[in-house]
VMD Tcl script that draws the C-alpha trace (Angstrom):
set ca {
  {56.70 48.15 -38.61}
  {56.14 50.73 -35.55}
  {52.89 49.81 -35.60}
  {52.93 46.28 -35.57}
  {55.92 46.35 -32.40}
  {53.59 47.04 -29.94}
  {50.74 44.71 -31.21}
  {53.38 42.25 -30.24}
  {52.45 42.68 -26.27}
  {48.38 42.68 -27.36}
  {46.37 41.28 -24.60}
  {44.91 38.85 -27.29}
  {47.60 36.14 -28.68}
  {45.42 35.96 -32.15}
  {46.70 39.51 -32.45}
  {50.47 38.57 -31.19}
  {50.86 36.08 -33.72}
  {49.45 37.66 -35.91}
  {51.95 40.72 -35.48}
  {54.95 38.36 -35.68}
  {54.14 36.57 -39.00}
  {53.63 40.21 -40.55}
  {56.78 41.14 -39.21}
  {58.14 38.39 -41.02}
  {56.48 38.85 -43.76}
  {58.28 41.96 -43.89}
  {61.49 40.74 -43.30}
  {64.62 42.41 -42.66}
  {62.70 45.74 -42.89}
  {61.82 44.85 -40.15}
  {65.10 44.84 -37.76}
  {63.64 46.97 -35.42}
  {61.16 44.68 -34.00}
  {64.15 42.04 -33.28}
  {64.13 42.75 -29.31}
  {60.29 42.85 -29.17}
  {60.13 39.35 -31.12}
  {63.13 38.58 -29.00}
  {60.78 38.86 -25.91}
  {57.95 37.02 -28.40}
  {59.75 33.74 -28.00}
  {59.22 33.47 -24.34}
  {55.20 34.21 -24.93}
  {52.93 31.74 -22.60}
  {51.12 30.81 -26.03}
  {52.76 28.39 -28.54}
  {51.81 29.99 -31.81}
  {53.06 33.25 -30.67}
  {56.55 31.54 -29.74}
  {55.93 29.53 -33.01}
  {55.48 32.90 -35.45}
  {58.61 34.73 -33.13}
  {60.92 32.57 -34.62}
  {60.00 32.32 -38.07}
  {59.60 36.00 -37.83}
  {63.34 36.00 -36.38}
  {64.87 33.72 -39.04}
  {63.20 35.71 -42.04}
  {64.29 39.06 -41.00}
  {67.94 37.46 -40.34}
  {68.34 38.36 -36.82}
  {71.33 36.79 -36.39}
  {71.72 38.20 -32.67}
  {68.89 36.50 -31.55}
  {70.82 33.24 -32.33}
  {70.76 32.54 -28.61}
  {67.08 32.82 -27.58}
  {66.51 30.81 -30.79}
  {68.59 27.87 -29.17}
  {66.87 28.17 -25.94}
  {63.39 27.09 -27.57}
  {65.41 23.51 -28.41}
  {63.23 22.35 -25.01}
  {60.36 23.71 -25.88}
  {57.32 21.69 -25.16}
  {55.67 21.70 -28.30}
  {57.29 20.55 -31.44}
  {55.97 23.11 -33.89}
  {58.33 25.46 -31.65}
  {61.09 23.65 -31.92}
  {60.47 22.85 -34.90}
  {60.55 26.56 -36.57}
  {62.93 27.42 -34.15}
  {65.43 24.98 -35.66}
  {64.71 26.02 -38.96}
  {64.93 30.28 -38.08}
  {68.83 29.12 -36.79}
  {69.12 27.31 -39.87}
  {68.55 30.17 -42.17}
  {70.71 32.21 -39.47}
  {73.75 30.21 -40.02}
  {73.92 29.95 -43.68}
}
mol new
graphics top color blue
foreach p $ca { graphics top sphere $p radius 0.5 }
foreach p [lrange $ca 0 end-1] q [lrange $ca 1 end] { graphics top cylinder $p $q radius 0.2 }
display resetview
């Protein structure tokens, strides 16, 4: 998980994403990279914001509950999409 944190502010958004859905993969092992995938969801590139949340709702970040609900007006649907579903998993 340290290592993958700071791949999370990579100049190269393959990498970012990339980053986040390991992070996820990892799940709530990896609670430490909630504030960096926190910041992830406000990422200029869609799949970035797109792997931040699912990374969020499969590590059970519950405190990042309110970020989540800020991507409801995101401009592309596969954001909103996975950001509905990461506060859907965070409210059960």
């Amino acid at each position: 998980v340290p290592d993958l944190i700071p791949l999370l502010k990579s100049t190269s958004a393959l990498a970012r994403q990339n980053a986040a859905l390991a992070l996820g993969a990892i799940g709530p092992d990896a609670s430490a990279a909630v504030p960096a995938l926190t910041d992830a969801l406000r990422d200029s590139e869609w799949a970035v914001r797109r792997a931040a949340a699912q990374a969020l709702g499969a590590i059970g970040a519950k405190g990042a509950l309110p970020a989540l609900r800020k991507l409801e007006g995101d401009t592309n649907k596969q954001v909103r999409d996975a950001a509905k579903k990461a506060r859907e998993e965070l409210s059960k």
